[in-house]
Biopython code that builds the backbone (N, CA, C, O; Angstrom):
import numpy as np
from Bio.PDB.StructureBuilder import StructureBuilder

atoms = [
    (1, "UNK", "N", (-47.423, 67.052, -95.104)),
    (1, "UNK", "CA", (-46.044, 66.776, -95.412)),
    (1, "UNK", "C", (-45.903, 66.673, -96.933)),
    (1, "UNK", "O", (-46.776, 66.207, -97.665)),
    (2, "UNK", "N", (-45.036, 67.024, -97.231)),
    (2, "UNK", "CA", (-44.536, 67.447, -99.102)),
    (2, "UNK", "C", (-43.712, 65.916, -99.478)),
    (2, "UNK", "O", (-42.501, 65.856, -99.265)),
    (3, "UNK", "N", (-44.201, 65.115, -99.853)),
    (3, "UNK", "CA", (-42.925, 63.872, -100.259)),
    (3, "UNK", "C", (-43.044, 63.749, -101.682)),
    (3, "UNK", "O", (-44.053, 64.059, -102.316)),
    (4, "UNK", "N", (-41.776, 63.199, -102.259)),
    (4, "UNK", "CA", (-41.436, 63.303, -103.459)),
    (4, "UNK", "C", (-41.612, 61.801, -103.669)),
    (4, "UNK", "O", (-41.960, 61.518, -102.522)),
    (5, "UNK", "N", (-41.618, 60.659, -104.312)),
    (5, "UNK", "CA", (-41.766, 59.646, -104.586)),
    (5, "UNK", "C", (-40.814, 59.044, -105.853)),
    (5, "UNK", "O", (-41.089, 59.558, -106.937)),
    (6, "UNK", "N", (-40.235, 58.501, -105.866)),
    (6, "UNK", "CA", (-39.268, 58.764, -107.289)),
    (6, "UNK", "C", (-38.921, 56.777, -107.561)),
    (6, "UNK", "O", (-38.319, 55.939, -106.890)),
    (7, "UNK", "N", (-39.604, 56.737, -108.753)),
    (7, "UNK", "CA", (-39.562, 55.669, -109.081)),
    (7, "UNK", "C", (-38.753, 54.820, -109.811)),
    (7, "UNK", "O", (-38.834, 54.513, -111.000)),
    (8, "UNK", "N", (-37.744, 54.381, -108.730)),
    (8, "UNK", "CA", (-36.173, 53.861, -109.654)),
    (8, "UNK", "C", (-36.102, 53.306, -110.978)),
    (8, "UNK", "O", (-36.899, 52.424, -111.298)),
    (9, "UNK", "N", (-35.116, 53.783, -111.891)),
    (9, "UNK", "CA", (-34.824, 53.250, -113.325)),
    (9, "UNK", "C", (-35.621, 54.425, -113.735)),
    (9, "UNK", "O", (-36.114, 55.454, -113.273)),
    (10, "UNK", "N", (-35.490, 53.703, -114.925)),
    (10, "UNK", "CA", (-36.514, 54.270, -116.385)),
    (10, "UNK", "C", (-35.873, 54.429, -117.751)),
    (10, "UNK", "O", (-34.731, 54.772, -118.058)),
    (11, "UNK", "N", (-36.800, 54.124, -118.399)),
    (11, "UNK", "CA", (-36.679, 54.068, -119.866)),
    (11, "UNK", "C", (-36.368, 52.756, -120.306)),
    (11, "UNK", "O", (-36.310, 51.844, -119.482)),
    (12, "UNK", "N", (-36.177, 52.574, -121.424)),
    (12, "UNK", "CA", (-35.107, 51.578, -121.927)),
    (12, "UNK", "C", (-33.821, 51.681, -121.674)),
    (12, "UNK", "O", (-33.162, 50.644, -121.605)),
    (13, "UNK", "N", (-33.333, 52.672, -121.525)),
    (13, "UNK", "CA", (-31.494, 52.268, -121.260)),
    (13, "UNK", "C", (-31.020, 52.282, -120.019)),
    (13, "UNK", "O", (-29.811, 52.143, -119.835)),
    (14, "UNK", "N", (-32.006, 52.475, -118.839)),
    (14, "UNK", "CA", (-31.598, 52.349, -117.657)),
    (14, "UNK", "C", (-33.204, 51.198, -117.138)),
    (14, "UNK", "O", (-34.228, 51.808, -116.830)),
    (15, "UNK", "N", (-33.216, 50.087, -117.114)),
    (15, "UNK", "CA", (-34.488, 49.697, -116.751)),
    (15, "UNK", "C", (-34.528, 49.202, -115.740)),
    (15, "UNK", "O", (-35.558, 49.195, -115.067)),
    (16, "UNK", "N", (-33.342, 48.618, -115.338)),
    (16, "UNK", "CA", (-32.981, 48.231, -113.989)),
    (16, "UNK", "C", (-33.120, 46.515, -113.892)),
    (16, "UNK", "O", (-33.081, 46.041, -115.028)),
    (17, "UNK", "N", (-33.223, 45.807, -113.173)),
    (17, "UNK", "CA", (-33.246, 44.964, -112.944)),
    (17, "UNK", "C", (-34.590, 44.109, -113.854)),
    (17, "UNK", "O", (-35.718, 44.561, -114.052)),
    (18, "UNK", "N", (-34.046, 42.774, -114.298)),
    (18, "UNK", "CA", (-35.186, 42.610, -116.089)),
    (18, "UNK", "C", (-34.856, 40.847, -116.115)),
    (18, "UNK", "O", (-33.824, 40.280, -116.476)),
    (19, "UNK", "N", (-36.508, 40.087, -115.443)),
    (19, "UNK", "CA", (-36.206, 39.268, -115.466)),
    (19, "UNK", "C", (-37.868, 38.470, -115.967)),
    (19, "UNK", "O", (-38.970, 38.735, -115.487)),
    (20, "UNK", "N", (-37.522, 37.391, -117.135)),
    (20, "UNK", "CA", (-38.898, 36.859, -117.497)),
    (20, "UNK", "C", (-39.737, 37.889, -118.512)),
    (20, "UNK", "O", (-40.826, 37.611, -119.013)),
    (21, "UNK", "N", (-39.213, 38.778, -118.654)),
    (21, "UNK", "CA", (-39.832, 40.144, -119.388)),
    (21, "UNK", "C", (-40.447, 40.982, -118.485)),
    (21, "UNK", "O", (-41.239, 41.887, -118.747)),
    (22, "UNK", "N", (-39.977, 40.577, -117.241)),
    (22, "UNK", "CA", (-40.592, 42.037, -116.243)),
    (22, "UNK", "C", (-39.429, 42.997, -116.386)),
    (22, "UNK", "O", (-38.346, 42.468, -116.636)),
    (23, "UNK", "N", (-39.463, 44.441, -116.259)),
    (23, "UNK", "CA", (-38.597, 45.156, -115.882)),
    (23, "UNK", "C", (-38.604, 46.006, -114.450)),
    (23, "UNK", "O", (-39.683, 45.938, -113.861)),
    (24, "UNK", "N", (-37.640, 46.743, -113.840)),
    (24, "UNK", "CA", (-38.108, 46.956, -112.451)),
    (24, "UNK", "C", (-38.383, 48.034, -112.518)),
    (24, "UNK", "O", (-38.685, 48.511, -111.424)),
    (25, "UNK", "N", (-38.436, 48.807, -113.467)),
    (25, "UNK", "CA", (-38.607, 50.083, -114.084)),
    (25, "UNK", "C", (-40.227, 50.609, -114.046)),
    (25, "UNK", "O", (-40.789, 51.598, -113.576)),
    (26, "UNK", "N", (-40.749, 49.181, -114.934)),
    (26, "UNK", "CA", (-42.348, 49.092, -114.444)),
    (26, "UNK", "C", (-43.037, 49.002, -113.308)),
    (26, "UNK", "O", (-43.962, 49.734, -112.955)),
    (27, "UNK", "N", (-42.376, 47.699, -112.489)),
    (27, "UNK", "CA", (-42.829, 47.240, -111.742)),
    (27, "UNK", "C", (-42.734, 48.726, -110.383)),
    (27, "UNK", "O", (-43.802, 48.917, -109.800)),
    (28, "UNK", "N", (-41.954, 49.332, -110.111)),
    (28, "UNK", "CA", (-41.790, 50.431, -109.156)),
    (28, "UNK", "C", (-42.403, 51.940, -109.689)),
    (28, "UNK", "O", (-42.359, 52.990, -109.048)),
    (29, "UNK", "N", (-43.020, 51.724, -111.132)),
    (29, "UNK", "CA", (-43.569, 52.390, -110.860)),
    (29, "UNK", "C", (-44.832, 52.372, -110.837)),
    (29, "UNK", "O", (-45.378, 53.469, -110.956)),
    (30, "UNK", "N", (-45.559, 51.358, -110.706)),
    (30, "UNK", "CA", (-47.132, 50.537, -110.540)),
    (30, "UNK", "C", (-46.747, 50.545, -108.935)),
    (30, "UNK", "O", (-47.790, 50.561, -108.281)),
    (31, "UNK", "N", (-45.935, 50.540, -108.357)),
    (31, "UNK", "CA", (-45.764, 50.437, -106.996)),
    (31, "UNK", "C", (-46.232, 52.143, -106.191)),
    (31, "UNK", "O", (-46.939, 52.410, -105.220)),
    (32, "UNK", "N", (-45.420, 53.032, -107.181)),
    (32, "UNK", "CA", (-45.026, 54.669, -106.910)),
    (32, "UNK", "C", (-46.590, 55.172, -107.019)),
    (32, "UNK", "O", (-46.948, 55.888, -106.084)),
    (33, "UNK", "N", (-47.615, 54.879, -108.084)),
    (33, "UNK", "CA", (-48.701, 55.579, -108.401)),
    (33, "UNK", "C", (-49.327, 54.740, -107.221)),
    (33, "UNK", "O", (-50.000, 55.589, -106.638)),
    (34, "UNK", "N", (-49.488, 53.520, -106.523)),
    (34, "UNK", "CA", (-50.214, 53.250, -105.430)),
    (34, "UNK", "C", (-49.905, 53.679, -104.314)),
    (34, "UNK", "O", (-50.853, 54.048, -103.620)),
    (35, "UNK", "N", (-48.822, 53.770, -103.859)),
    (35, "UNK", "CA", (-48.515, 54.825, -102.634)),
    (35, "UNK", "C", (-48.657, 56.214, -102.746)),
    (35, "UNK", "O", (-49.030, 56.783, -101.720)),
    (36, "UNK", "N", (-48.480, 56.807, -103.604)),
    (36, "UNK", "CA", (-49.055, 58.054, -104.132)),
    (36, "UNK", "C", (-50.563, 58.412, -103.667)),
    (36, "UNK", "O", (-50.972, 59.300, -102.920)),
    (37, "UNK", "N", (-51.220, 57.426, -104.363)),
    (37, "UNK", "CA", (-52.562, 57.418, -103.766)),
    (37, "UNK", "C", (-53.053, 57.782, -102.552)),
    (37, "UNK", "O", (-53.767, 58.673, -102.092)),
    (38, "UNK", "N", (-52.053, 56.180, -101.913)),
    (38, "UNK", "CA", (-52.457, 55.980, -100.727)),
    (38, "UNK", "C", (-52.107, 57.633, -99.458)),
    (38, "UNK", "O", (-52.838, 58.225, -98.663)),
    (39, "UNK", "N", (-50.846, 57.795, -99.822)),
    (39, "UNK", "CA", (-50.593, 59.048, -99.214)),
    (39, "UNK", "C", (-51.002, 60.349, -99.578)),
    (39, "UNK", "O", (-50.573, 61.286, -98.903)),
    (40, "UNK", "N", (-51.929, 60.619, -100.744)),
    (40, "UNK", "CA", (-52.771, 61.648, -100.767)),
    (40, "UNK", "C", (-53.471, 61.939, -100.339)),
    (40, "UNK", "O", (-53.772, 63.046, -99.892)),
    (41, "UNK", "N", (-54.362, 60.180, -100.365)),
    (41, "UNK", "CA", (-55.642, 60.030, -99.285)),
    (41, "UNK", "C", (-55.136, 60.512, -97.836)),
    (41, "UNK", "O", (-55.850, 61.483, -97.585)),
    (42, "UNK", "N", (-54.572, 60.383, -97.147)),
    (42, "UNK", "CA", (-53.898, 60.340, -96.160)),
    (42, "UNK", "C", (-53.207, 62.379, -95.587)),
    (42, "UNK", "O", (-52.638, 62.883, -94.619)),
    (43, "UNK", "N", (-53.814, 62.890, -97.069)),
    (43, "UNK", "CA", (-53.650, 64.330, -96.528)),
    (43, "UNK", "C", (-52.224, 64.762, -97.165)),
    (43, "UNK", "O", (-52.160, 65.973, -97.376)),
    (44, "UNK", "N", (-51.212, 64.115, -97.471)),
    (44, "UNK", "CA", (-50.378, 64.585, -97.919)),
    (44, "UNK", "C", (-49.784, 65.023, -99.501)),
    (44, "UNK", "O", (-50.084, 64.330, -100.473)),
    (45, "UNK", "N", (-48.919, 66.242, -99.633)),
    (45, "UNK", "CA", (-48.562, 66.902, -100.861)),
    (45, "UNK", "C", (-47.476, 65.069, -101.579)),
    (45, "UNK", "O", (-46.918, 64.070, -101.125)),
    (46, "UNK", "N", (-47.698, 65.517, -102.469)),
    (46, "UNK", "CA", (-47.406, 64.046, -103.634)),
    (46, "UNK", "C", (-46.756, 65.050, -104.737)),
    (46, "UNK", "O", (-47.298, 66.036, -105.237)),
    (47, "UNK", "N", (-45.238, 64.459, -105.025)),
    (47, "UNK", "CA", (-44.812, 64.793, -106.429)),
    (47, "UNK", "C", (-44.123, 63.637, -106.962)),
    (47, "UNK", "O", (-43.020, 63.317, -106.520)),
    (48, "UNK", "N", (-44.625, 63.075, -107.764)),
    (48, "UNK", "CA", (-43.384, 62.094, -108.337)),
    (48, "UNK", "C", (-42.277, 62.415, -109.711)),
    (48, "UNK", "O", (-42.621, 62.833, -110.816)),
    (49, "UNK", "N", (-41.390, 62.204, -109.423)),
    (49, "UNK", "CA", (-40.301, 61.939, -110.255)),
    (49, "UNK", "C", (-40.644, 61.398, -111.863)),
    (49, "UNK", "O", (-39.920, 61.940, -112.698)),
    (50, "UNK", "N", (-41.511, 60.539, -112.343)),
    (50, "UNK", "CA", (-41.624, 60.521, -113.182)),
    (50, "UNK", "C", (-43.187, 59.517, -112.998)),
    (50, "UNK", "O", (-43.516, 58.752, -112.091)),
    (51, "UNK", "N", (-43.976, 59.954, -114.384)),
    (51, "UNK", "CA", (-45.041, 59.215, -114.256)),
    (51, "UNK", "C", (-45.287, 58.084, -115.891)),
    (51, "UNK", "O", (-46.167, 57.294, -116.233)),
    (52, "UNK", "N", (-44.504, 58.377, -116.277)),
    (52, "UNK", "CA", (-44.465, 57.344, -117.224)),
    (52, "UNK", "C", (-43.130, 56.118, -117.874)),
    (52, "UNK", "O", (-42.661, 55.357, -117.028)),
    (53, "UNK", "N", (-42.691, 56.024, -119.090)),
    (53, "UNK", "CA", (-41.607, 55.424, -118.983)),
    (53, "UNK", "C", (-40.685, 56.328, -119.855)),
    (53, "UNK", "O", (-40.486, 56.332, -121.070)),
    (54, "UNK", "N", (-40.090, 57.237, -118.656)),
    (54, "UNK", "CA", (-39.408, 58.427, -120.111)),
    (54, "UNK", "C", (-37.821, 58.546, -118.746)),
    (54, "UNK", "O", (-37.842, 58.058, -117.616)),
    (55, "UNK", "N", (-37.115, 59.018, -119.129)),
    (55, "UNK", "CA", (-35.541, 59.205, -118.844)),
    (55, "UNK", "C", (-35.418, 59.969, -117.600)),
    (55, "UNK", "O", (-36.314, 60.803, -117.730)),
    (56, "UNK", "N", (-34.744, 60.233, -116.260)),
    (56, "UNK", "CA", (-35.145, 61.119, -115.400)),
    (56, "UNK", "C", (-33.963, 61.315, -115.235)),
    (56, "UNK", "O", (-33.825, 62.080, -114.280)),
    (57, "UNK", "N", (-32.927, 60.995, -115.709)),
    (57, "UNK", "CA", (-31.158, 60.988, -114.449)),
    (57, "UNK", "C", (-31.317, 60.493, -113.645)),
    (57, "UNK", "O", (-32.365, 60.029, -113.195)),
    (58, "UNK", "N", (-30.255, 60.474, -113.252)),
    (58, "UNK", "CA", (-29.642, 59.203, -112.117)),
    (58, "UNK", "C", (-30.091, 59.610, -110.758)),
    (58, "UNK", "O", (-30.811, 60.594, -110.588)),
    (59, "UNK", "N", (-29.786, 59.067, -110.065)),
    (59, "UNK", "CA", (-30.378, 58.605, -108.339)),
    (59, "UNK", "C", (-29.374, 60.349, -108.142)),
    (59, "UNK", "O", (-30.376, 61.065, -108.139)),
    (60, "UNK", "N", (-28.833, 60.810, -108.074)),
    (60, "UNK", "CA", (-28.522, 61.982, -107.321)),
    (60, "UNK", "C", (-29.296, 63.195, -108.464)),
    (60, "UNK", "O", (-29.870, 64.110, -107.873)),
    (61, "UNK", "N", (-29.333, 63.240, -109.696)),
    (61, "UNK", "CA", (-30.469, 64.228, -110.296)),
    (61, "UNK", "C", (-31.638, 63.993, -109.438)),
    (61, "UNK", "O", (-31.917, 65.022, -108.823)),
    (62, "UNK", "N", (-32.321, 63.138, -109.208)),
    (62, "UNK", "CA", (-33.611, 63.098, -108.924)),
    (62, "UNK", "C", (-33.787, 63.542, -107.591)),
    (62, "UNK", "O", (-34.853, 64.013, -107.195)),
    (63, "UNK", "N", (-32.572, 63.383, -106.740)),
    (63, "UNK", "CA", (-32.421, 63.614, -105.439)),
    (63, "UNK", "C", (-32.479, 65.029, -105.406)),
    (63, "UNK", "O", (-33.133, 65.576, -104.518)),
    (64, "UNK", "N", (-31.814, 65.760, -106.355)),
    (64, "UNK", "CA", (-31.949, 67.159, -107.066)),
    (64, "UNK", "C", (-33.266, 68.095, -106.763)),
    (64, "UNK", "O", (-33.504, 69.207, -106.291)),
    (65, "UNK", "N", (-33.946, 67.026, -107.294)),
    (65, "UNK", "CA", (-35.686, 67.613, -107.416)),
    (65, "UNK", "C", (-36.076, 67.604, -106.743)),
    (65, "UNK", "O", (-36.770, 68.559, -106.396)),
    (66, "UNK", "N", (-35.922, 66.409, -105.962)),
    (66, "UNK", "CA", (-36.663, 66.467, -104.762)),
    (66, "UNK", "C", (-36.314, 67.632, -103.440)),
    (66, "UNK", "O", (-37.151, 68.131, -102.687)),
    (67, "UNK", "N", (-34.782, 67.874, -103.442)),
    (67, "UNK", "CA", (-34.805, 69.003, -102.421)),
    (67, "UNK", "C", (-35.738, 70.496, -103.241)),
    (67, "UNK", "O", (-36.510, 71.267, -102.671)),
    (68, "UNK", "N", (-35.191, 70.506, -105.156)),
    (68, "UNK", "CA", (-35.641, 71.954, -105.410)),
    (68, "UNK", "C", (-37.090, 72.202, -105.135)),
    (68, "UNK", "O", (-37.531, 73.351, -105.089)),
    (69, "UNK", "N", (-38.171, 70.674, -104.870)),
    (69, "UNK", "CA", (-39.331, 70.645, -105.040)),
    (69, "UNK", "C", (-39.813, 70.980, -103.350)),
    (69, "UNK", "O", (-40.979, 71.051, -102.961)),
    (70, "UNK", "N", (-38.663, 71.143, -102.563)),
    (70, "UNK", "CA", (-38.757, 71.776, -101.078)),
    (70, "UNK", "C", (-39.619, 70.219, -100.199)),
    (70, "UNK", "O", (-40.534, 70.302, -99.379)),
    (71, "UNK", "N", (-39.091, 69.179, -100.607)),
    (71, "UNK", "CA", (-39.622, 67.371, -100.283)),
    (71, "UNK", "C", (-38.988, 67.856, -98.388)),
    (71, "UNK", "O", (-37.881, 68.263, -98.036)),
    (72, "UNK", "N", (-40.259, 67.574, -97.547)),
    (72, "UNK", "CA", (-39.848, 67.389, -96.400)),
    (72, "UNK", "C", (-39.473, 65.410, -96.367)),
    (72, "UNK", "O", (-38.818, 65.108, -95.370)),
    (73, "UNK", "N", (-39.709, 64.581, -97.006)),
    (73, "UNK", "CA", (-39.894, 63.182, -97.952)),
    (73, "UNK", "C", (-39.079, 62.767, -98.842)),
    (73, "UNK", "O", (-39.482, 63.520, -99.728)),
    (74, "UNK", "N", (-38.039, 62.027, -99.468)),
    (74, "UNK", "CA", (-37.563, 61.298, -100.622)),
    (74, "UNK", "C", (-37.986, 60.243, -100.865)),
    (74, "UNK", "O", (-37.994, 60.005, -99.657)),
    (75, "UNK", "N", (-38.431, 59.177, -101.364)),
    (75, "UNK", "CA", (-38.568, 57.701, -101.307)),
    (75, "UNK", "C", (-38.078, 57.349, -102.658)),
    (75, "UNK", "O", (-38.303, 58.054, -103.641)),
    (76, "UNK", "N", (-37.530, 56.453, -102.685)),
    (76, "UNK", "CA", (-36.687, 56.339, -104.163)),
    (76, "UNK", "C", (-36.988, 54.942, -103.909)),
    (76, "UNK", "O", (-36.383, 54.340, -103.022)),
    (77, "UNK", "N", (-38.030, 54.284, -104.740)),
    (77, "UNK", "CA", (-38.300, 52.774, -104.922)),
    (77, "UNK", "C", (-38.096, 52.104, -105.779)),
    (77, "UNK", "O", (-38.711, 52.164, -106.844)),
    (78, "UNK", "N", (-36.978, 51.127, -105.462)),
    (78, "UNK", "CA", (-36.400, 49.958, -105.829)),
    (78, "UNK", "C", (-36.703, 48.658, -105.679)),
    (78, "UNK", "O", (-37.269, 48.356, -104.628)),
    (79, "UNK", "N", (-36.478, 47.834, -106.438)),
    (79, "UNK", "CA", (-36.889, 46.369, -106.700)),
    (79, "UNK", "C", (-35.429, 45.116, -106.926)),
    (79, "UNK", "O", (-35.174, 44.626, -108.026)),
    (80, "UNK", "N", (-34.808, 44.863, -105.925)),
    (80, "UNK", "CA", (-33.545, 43.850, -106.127)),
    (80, "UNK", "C", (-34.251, 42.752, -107.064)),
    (80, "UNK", "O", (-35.450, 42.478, -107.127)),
    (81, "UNK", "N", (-33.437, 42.337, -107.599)),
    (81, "UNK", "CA", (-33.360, 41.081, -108.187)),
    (81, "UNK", "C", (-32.248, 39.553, -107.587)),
    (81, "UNK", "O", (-31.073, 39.750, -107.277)),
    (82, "UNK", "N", (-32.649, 38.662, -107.545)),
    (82, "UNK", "CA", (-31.828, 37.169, -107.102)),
    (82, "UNK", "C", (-31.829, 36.252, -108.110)),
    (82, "UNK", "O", (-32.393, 36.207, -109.203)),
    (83, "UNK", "N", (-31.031, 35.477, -107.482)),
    (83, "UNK", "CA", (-31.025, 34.195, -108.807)),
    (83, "UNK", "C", (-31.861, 33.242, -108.143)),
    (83, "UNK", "O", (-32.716, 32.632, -108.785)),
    (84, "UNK", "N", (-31.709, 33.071, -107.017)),
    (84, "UNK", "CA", (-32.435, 31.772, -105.723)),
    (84, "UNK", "C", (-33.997, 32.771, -106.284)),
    (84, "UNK", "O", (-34.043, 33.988, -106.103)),
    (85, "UNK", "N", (-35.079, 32.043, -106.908)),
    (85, "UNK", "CA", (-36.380, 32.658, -105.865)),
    (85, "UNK", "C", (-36.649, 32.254, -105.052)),
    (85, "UNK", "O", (-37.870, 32.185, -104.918)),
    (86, "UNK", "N", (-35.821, 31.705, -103.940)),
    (86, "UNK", "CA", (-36.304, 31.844, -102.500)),
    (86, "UNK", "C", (-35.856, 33.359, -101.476)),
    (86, "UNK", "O", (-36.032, 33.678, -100.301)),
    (87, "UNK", "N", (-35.163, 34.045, -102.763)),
    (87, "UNK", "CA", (-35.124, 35.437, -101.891)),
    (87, "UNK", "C", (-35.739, 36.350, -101.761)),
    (87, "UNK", "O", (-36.352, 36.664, -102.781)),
    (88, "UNK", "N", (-35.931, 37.212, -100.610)),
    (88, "UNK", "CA", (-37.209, 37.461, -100.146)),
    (88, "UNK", "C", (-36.926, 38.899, -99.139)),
    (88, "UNK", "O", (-35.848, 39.080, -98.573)),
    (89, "UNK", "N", (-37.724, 39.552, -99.071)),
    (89, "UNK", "CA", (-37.367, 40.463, -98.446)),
    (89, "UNK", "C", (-37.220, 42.018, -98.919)),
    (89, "UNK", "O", (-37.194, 42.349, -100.104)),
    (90, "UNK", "N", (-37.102, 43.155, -97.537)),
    (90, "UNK", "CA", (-36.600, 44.562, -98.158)),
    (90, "UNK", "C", (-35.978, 44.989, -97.645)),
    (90, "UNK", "O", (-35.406, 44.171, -96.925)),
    (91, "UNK", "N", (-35.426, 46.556, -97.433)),
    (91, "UNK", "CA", (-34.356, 47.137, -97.530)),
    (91, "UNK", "C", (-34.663, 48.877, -97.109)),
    (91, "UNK", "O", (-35.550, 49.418, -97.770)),
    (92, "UNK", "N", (-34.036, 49.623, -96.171)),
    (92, "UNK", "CA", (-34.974, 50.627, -95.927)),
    (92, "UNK", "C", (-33.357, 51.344, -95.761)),
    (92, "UNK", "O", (-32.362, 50.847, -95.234)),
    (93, "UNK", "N", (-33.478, 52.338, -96.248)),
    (93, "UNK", "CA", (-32.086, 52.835, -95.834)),
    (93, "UNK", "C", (-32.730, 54.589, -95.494)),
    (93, "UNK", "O", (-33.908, 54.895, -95.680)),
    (94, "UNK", "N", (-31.636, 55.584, -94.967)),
    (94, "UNK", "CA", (-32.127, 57.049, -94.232)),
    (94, "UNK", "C", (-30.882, 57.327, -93.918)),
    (94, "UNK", "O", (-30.070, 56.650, -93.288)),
    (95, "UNK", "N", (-30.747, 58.764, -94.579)),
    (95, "UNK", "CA", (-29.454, 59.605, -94.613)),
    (95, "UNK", "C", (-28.940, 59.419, -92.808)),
    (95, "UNK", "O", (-29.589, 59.626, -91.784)),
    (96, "UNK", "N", (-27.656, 58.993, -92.988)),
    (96, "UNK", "CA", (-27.330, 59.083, -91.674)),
    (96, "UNK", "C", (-26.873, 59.845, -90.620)),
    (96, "UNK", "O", (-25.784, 60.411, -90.711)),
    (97, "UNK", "N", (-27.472, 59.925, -89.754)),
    (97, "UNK", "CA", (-27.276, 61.151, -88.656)),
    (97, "UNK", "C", (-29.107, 61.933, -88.763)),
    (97, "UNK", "O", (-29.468, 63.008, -88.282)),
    (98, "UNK", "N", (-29.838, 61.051, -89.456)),
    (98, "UNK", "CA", (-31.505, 61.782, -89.569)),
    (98, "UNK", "C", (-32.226, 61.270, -87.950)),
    (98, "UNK", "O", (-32.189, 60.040, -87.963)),
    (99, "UNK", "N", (-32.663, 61.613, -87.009)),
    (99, "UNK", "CA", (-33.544, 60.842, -86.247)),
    (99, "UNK", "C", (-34.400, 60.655, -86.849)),
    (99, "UNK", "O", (-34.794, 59.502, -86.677)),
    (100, "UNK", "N", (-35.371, 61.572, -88.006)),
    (100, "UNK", "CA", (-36.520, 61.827, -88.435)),
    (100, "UNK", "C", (-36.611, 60.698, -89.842)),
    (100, "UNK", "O", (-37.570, 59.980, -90.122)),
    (101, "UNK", "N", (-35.280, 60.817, -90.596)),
    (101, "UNK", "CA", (-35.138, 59.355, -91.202)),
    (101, "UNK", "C", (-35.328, 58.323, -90.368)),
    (101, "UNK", "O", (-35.711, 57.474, -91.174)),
    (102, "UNK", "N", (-35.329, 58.120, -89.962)),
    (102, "UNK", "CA", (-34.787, 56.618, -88.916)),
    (102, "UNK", "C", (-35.834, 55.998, -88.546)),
    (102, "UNK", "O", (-36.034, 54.789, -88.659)),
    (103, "UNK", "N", (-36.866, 57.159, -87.883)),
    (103, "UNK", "CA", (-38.583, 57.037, -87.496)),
    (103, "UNK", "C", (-38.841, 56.721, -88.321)),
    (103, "UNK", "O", (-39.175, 55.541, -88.216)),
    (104, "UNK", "N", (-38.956, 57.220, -89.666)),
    (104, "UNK", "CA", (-39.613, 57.091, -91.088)),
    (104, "UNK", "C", (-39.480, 55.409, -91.339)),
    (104, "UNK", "O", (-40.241, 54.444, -91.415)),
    (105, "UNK", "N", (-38.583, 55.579, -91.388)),
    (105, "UNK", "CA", (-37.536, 54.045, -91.810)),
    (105, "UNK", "C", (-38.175, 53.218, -91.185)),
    (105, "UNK", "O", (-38.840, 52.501, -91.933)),
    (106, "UNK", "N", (-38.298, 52.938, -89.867)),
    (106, "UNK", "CA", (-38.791, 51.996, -88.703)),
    (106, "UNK", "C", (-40.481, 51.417, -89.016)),
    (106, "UNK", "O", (-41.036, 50.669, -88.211)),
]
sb = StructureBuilder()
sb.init_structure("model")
sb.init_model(0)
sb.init_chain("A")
sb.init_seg("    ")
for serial, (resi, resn, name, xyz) in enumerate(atoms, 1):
    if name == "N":
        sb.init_residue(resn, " ", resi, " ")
    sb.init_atom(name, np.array(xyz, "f"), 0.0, 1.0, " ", f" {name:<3s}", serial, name[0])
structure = sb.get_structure()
């Protein structure tokens, strides 16, 4: 399977969510190069969206690439931020009307 991996934010002017001097920009993409891994090992084609901290366009450019890059896969990983740290939790979303999203998702 061909998945694209695309690691939300980037750069300095889009960093995303920035708290304590973390940014989520980093943090997803220390997340993106370990699933990467993990799903190479695992037999599958790996492209990511960006591998360092440089500018990519927005959530529908990247979505861009990923169809021109022929992605049977999107994963676009994000990191919320709260004010409570007692919040906790994730978030799985899949184009709607996909069964094959939905499996994925589950």
């Amino acid at each position: 399977m061909k998945i694209v991996i695309d690691p939300g934010h980037s750069g300095p002017l889009e960093p995303g969510a920035c708290a304590g001097g973390v940014r989520e920009c980093d943090v997803v993409l220390a997340i993106a190069g370990l699933l990467a891994e993990r799903l190479e090992d695992e037999g599958h084609a790996i492209w990511l969206t960006r591998t360092g901290d440089i500018a990519t366009g927005d959530l529908g450019f990247r979505a861009a690439l990923a169809n021109a890059q022929g992605a049977d896969v999107f994963v676009s990983i994000h990191a919320n931020s709260a004010a409570s740290p007692a919040a906790q939790g994730t978030e799985v979303y899949h184009y709607p009307g996909s069964s094959e999203g939905k499996r994925l998702a589950a």
